[in-house]
N, C-alpha and C positions, 0 to 999 in steps of 0.2 A: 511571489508565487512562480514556481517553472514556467509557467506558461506564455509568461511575458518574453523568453527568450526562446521559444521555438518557433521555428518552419513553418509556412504551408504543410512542406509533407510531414512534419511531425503533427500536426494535427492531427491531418486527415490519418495519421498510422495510430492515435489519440484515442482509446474505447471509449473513454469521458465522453469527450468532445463528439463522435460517432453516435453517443447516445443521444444529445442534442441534434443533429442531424436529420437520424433516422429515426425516434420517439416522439412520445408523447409525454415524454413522464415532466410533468410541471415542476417538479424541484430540480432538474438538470436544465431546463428553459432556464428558471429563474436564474440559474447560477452564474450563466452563460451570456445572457444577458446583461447581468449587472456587470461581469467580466467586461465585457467588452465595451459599455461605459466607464468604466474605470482606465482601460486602455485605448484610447480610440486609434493610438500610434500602429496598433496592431489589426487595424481591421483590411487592409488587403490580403493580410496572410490569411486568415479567416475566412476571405470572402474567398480567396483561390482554394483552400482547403475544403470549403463547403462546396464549389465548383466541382474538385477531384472528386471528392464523393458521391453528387449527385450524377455525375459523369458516368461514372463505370456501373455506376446503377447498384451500389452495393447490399447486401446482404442482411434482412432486421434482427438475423442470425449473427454476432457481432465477430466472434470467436474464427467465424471465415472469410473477414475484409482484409486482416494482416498479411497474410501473404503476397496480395498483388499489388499493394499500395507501391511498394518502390518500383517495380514494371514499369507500373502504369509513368510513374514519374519522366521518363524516357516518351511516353509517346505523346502526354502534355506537351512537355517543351515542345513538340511538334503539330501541336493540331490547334486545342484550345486554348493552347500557353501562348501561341502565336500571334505577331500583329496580324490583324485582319488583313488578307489580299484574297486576288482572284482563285474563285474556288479549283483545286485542280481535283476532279471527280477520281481518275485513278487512284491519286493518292489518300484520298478519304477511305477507298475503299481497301486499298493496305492496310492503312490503320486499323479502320473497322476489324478486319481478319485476325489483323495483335490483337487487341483487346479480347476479342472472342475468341484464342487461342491460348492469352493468359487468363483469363476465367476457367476454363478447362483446364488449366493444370492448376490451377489452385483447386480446385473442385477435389482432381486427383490426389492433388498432395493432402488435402484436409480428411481423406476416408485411409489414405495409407499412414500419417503420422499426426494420429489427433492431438487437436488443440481445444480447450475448454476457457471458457471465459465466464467469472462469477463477479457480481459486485452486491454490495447491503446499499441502501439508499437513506429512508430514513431511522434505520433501527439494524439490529444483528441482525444476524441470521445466519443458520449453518446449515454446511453441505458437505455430501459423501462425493468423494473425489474417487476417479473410477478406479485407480488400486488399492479402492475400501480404507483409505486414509480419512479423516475427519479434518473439516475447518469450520471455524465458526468467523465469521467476519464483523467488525466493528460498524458502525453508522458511516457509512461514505467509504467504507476500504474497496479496495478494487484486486483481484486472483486472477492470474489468468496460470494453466495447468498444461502440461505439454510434454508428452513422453516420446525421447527424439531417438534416434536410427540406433542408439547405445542403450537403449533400453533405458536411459537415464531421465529420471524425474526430473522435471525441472519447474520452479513455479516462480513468477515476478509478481510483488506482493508492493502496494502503494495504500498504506493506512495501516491498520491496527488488526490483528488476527489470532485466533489460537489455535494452534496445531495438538495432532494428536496423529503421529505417524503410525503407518502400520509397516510393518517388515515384511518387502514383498521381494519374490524371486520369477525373473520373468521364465516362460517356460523356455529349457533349452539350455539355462546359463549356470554357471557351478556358482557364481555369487549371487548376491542379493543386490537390489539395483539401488543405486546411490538417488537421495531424495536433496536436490539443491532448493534454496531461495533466493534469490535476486532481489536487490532491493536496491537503492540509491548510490546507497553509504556502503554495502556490506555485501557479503555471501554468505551464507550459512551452509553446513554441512550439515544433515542429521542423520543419524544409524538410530532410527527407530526410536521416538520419542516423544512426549508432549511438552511444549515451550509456547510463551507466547512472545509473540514479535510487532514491534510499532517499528513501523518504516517511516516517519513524515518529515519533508521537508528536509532539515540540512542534518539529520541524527538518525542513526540504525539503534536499536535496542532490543536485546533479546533477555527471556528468564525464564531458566530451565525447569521443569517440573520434574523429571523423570529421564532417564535415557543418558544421553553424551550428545552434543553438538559441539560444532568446531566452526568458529565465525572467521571470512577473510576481512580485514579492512582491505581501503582502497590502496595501500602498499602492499595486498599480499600476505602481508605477514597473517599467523593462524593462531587462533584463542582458543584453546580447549574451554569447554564449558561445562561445569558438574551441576550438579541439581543442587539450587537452594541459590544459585549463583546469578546474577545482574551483568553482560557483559554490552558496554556501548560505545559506539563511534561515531565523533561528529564533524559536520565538516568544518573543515579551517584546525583539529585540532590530531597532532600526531600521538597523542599517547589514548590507546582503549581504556577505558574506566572499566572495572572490573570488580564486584563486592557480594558480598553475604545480604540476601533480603528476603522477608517473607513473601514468599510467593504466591499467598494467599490474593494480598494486595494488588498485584498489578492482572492479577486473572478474575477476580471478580465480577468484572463487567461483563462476562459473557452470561450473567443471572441476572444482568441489568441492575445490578446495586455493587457496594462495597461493602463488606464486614471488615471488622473491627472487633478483635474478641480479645481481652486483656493486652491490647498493645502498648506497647509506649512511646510515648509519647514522640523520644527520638527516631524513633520507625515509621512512623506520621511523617513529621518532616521529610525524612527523607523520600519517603512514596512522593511528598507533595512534588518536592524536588525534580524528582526523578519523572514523575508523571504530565506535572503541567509543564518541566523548563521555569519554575520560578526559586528564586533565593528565597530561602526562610531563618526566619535570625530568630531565635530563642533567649529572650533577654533575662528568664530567670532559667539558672542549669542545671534548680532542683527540680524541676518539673519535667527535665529529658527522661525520667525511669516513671514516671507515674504512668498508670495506665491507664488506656479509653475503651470502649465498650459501645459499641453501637452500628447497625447498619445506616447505612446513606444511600437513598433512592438515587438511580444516576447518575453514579460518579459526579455527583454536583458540588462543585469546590469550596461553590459559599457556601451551602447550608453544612458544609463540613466546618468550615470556619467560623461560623456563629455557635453549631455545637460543641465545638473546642471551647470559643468562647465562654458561654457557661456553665459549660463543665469543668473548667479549672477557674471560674471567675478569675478572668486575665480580658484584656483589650486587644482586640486582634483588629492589625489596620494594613495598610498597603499604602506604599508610595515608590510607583511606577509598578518596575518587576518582583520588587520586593515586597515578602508578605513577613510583618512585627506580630510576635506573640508575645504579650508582657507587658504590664502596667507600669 
């Protein structure tokens, strides 16, 4: 997980990590918690991140802590980043003045160049993005939205989402404003269109419904993307995967199921593939064109794999990342 190699101040700059801080919500405790049992290498960072936090007094408004977090970084090293010595009262009160001077321009900056910040916790959920763009976000994805001095869209997306852009022209400008994603692995360009995009961990993944997107990998290089089209980047590997898929398949979850309407079988695999990160070997080749027929309540793998199962009477097993179809 990233998290094991970040900063105090990446924490504290962390809206995850922010949400455990300054909520309530019991599923970002639990998370966090168990995080931090798992790492205990990592709990000064932690404890000074929660420090930074709790210091500047920040915001339950989440969308307006990002700006002063690196400031503030500057006047830690000098107050409460400090070894303890004799109090010098002038200088506390310098500080004091920063810190309530860089609050006031964050304040400024967030009503002159707004920023929005959305996350889904335990389930989707979608929301109208203020240039009347649609997102719907996956279980745990995290958005934050942000239209900068260029009129330029800009969103930083960590999970799973679908997009549904709208073509917007800001008042004043003879173009239309360019809509970016940010993501780990990738950039995305989109001129008006609906795609959906999984950002996690070490892989970008986009698939086009409608429109034209153009993805950067982390060399820059640009992928046009047409509808019907699969374009992904991952880390550790230089070449983009690029292919033809039903794009029924990897948007369904926004219904909270999966359909399956005369697929074949080879188009399964490959979703499985492409969806979970697992290998699928298909040990009989006449059953790649046969087709399946059924919805599947939340994207749930096994009961997809038991319905395969007796629906082709075949033996479906797994051993490690690989999943056997075939007696």
């Amino acid at each position: 997980m990233k998290y094991q190699y970040y900063s105090a101040s990446d924490l504290a700059q962390d809206h995850f990590f922010q949400q455990w801080v300054l909520g309530q919500d019991e599923q970002v405790k639990a998370y966090w918690t168990q995080w931090i049992k798992e790492h205990p290498e990592r709990r000064k960072q932690v404890d000074e991140a929660i420090e930074i936090i709790t210091a500047v007094e920040m915001d339950q408004d989440i969308s307006l802590n990002h700006d002063f977090i690196t400031s503030w970084q500057a006047i830690y090293s000098q107050t409460i980043g400090k070894k303890k010595q004799e109090i010098n009262y002038r200088m506390v009160a310098m500080w004091a003045g920063l810190i309530v001077f860089s609050i006031a321009m964050v304040y400024w900056v967030s009503q002159s160049d707004k920023q929005y910040y959305l996350a889904a916790e335990g389930s989707s959920s979608s929301h109208e993005l203020p240039d009347g763009s649609q997102v719907i976000l996956n279980s745990k994805a995290t958005l934050t939205y942000h239209l900068n001095s260029s009129n330029t869209r800009e969103v930083w997306l960590e999970g799973e989402a679908f997009f549904d852009v709208k073509r917007w022209q800001p008042e004043g400008d003879v173009v239309p404003s360019k809509f970016i994603v940010h993501t780990q692995r990738a950039e995305i360009e989109v001129m008006g269109t609906s795609f959906n995009l999984e950002a996690n961990g070490n892989r970008t993944q986009v698939v086009l419904h409608t429109g034209k997107v153009r993805m950067f990998s982390p060399d820059q290089k640009s992928v046009e993307v047409q509808p019907g089209e699969l374009v992904e980047v991952k880390e550790g590997v230089s070449t983009v995967v690029k292919k033809t898929v039903d794009t029924r398949l990897y948007s369904s979850w926004v219904d909270n199921k999966v359909v399956f309407d005369q697929t074949p079988l080879r188009d399964i695999v490959q979703w499985i593939e492409d969806k979970y990160g697992r290998e699928v070997v298909l040990l009989n080749g006449d059953l790649a064109s046969v087709t399946f027929t059924a919805t599947i309540p939340n994207v749930d793998l096994d009961v997809l794999l038991e319905a395969l199962a007796l629906t082709y009477q075949v033996k479906v097993s797994t051993q490690g990342n690989k999943i056997i179809i075939g007696s």
